[in-house]
BALOBA-1460 file (C-alpha; in Angstrom, 3 decimals):
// residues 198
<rec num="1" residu="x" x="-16.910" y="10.844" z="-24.778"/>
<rec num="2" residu="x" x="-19.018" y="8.347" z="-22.886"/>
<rec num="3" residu="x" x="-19.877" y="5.847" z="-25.435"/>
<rec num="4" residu="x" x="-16.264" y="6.212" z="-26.625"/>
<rec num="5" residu="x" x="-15.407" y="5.267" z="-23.084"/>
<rec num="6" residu="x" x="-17.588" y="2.445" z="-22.694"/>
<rec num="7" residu="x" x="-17.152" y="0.870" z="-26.175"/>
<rec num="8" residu="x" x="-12.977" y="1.604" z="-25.004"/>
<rec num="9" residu="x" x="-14.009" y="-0.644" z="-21.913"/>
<rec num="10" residu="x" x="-15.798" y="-3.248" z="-23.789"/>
<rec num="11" residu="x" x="-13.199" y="-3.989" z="-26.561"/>
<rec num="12" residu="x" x="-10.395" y="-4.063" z="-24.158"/>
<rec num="13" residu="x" x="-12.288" y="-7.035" z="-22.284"/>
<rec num="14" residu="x" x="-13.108" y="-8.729" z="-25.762"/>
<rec num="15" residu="x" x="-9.212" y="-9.282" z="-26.043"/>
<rec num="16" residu="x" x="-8.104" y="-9.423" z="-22.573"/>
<rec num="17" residu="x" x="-9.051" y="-13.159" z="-22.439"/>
<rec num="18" residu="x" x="-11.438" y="-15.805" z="-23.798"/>
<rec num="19" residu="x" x="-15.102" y="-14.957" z="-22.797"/>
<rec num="20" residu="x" x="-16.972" y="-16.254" z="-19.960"/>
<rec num="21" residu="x" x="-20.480" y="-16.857" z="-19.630"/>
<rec num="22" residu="x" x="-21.144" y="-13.910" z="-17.639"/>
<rec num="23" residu="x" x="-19.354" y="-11.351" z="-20.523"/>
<rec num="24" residu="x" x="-21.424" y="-13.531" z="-22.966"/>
<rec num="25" residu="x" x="-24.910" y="-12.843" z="-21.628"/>
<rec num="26" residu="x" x="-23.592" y="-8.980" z="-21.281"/>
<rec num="27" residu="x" x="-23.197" y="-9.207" z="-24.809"/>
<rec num="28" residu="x" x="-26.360" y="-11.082" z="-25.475"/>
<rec num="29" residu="x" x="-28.813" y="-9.363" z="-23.059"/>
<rec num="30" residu="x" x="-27.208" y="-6.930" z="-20.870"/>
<rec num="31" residu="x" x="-24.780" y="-3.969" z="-20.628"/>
<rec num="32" residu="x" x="-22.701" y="-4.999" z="-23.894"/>
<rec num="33" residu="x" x="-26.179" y="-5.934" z="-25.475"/>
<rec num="34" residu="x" x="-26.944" y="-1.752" z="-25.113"/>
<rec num="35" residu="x" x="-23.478" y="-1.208" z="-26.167"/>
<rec num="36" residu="x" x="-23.799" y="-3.244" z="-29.483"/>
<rec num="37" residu="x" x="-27.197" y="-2.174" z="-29.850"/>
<rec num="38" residu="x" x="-26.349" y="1.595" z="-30.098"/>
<rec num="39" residu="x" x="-23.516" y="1.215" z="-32.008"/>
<rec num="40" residu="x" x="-25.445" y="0.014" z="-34.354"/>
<rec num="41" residu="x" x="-26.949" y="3.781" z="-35.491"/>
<rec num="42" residu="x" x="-23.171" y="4.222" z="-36.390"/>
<rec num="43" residu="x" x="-23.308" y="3.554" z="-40.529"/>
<rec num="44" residu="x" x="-19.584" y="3.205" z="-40.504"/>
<rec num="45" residu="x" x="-19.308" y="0.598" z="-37.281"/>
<rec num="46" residu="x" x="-22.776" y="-1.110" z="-38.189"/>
<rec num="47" residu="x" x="-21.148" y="-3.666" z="-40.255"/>
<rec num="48" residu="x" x="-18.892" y="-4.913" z="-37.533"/>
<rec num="49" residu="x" x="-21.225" y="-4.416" z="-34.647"/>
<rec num="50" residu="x" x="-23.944" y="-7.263" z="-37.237"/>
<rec num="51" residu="x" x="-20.643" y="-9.189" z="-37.332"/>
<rec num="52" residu="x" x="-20.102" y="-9.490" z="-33.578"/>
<rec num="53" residu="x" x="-24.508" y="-9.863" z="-32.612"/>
<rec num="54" residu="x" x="-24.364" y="-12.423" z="-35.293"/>
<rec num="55" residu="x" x="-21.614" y="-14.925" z="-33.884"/>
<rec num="56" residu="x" x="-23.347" y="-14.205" z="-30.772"/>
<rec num="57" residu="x" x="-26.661" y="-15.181" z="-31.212"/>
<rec num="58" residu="x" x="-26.120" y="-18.658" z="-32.777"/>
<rec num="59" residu="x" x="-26.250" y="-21.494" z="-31.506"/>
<rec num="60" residu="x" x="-29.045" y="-20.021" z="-29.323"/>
<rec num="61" residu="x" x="-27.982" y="-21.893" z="-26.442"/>
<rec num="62" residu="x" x="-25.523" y="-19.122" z="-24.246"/>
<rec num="63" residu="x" x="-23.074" y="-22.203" z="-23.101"/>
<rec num="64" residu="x" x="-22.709" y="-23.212" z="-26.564"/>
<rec num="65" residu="x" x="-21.352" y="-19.787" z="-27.539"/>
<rec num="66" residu="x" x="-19.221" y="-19.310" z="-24.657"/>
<rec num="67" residu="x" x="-17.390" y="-22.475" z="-25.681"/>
<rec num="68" residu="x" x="-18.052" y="-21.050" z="-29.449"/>
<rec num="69" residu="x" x="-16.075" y="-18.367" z="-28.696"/>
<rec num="70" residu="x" x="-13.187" y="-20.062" z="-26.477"/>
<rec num="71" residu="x" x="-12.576" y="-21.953" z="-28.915"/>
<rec num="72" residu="x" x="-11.884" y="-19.202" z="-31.526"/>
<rec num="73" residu="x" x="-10.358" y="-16.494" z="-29.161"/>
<rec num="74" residu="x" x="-7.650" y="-19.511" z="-28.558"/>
<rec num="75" residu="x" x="-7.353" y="-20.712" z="-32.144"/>
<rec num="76" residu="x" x="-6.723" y="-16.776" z="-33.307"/>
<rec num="77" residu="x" x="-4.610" y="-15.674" z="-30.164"/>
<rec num="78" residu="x" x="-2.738" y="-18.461" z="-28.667"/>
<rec num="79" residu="x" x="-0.271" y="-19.364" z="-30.730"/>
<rec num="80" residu="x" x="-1.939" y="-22.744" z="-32.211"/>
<rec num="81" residu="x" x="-2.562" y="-21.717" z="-35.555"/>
<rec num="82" residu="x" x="0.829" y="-21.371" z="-36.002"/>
<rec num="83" residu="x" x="1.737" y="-18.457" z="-38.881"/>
<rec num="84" residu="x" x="-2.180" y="-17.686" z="-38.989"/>
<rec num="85" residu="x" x="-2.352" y="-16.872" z="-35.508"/>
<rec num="86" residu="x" x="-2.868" y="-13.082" z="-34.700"/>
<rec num="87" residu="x" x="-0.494" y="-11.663" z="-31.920"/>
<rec num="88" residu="x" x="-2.504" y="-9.153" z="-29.440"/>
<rec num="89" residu="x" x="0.714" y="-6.972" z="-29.373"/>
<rec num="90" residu="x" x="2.012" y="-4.178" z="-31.199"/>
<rec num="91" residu="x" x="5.665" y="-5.092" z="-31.069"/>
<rec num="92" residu="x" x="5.401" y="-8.567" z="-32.716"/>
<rec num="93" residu="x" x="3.365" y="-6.401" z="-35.848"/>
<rec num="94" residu="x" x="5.492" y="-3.847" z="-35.893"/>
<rec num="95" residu="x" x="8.993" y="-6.053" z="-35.093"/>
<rec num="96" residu="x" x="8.062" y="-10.029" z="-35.612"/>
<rec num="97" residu="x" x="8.701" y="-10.068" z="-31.962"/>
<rec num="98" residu="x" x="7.539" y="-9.919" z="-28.753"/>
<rec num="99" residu="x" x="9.503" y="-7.334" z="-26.019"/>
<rec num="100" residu="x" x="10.775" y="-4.567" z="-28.649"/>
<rec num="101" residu="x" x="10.419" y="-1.088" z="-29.183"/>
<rec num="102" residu="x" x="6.934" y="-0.939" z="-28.976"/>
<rec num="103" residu="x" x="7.168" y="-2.416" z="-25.513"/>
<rec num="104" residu="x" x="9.364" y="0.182" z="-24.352"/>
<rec num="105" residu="x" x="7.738" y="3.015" z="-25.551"/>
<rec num="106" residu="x" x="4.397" y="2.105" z="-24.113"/>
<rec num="107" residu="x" x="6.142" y="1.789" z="-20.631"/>
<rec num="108" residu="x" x="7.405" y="5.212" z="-21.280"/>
<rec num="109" residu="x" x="3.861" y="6.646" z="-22.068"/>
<rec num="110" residu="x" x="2.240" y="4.944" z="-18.923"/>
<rec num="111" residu="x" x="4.966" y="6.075" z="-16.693"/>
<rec num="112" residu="x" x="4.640" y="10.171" z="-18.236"/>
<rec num="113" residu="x" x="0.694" y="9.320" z="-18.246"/>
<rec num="114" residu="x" x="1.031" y="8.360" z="-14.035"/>
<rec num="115" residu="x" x="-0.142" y="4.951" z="-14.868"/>
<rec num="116" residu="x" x="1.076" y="1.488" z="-14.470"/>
<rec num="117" residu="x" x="-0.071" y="-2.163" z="-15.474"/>
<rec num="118" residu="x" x="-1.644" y="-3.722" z="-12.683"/>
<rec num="119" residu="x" x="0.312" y="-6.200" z="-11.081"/>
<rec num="120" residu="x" x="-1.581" y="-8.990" z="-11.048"/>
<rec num="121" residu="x" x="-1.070" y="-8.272" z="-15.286"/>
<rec num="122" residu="x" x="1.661" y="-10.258" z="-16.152"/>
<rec num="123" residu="x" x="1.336" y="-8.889" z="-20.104"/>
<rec num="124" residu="x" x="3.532" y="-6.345" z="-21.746"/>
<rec num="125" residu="x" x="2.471" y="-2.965" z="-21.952"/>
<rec num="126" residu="x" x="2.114" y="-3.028" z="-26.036"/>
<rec num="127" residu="x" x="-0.981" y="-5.751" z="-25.391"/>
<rec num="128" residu="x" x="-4.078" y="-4.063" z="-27.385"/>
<rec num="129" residu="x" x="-6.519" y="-4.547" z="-24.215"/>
<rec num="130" residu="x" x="-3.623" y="-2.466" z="-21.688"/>
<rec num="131" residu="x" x="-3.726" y="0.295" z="-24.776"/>
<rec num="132" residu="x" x="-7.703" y="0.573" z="-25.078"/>
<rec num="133" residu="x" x="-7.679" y="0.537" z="-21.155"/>
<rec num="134" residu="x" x="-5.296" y="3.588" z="-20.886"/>
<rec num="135" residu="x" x="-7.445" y="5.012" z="-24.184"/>
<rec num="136" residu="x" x="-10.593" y="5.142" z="-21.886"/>
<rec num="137" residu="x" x="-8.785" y="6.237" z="-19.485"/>
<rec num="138" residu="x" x="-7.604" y="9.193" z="-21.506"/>
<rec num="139" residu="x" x="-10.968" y="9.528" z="-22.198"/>
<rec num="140" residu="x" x="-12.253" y="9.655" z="-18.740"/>
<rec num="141" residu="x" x="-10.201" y="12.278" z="-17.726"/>
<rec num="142" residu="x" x="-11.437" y="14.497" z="-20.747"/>
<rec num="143" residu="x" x="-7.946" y="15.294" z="-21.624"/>
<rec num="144" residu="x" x="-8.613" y="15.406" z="-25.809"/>
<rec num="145" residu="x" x="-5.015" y="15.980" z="-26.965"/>
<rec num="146" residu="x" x="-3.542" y="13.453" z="-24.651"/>
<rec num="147" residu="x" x="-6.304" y="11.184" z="-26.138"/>
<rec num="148" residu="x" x="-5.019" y="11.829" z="-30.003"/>
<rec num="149" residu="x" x="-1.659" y="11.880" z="-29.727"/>
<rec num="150" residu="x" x="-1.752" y="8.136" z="-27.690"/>
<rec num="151" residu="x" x="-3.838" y="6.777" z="-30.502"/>
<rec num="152" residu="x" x="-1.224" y="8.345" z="-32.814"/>
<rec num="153" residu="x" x="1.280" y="7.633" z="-31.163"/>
<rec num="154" residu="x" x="0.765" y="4.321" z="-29.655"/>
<rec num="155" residu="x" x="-1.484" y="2.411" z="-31.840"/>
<rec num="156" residu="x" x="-2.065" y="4.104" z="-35.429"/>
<rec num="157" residu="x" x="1.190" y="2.467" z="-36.411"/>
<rec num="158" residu="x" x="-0.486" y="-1.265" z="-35.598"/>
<rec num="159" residu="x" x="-3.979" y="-1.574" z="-35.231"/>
<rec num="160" residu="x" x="-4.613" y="-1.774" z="-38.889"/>
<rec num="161" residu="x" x="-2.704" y="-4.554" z="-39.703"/>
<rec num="162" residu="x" x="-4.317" y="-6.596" z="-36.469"/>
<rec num="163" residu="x" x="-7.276" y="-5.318" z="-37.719"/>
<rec num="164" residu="x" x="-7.129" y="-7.041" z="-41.147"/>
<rec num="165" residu="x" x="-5.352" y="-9.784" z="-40.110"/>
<rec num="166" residu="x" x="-8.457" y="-10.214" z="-37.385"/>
<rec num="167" residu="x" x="-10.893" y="-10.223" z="-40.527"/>
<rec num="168" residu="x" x="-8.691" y="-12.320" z="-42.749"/>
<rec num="169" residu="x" x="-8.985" y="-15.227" z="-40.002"/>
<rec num="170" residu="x" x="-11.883" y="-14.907" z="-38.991"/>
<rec num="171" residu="x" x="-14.233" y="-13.755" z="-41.287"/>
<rec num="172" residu="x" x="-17.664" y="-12.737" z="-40.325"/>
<rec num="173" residu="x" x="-17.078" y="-13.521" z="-36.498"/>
<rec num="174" residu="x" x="-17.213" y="-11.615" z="-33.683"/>
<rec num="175" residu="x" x="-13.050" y="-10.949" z="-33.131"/>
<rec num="176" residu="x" x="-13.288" y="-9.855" z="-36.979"/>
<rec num="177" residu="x" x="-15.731" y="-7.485" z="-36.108"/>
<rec num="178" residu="x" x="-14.474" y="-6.332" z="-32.571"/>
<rec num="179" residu="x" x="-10.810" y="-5.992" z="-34.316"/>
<rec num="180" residu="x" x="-12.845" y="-3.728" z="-36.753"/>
<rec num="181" residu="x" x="-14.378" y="-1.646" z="-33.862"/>
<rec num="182" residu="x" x="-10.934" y="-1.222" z="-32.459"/>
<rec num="183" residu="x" x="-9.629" y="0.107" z="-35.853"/>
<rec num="184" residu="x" x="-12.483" y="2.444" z="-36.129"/>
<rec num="185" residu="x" x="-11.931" y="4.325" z="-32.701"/>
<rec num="186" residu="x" x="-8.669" y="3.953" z="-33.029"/>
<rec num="187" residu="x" x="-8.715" y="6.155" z="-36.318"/>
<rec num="188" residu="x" x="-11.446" y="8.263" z="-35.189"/>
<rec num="189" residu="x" x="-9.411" y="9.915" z="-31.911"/>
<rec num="190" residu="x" x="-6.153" y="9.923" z="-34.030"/>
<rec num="191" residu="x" x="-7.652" y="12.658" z="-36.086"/>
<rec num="192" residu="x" x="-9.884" y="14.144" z="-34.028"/>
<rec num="193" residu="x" x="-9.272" y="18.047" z="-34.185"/>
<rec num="194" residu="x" x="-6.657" y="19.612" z="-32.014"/>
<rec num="195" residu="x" x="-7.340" y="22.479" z="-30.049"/>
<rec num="196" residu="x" x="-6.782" y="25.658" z="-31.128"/>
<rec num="197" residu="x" x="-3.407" y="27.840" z="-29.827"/>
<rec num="198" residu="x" x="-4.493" y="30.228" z="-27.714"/>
């Protein structure tokens, strides 16, 4: 469960907001650097993981790829690339807008989980970084059903079409890849075996 945790952590800061230069030399030489580096003995997240070191290690200079990476985070997830821009949230994928059903049941599943967006959050609940947080939360509190039926439940019905979309636009980058990673755990919880009736 700890890696699953962690790599839960990291992705929902990749798409919480552009990086800074402190999440960038993480990723380059720290914390997220061990992250991407052990992911990397994964076969089936290896490709994605050489995606994200990749767009990470050139230009060499770390400023240069924190601006890099500004600049596509905001080009992707913004809203200035118009119909090619790729929304963060499961309701405008699932309803072409923002606010719907998806919305509404992830405020249900916080509120029966005992959780709550933080205040100082002003994003709906359906945002992909809010549902990998409560995922490694999930996974934090070793609760394995719980864990699979809010990856089910919650983001099954979404993830892959962000996913692709994520790769369409920006192919070989690092969100293509990280989009890829969320796919992956995504899939792997949702069928993850359920415990046996007693």
């Amino acid at each position: 469960m700890g890696e699953a945790m962690l790599l839960c952590e990291f992705l929902a800061r990749v798409f919480s907001a552009a990086p800074d230069a402190t999440f960038v030399s993480s990723c380059r030489h720290g914390i997220g650097a061990a992250l991407l580096t052990t992911l990397v003995e994964n076969d089936a997240q290896c490709p994605a993981v050489h995606q994200m070191t990749d767009a990470l290690a050139v230009p060499p200079a770390e400023d240069k790829v924190v601006e890099q990476l500004d600049c596509v985070y905001t080009r992707l997830f913004s809203g200035m690339a118009g119909v090619d821009t790729v929304s963060l949230f499961a309701s405008a994928h699932l309803e072409g807008r923002l606010f719907g059903d998806a919305t509404a049941r992830m405020d249900v599943a916080l509120a029966e989980l005992g959780m709550s967006v933080a205040a100082d959050n002003h994003e709906p609940a359906d945002h992909v970084a809010i549902q990998l947080a409560v995922l490694c939360e999930l996974l934090r509190r070793d609760d394995t059903m719980a864990v699979r039926r809010f990856a089910e439940q919650q983001m099954c019905n979404w993830v892959p079409k962000f996913a692709n979309q994520c790769r369409t636009r920006d192919p070989g980058g690092f969100y293509a890849g990280a989009a890829t990673l969320v796919d992956h755990i995504t899939s792997v919880h949702a069928s993850a075996p359920r415990a046996k009736a007693a």
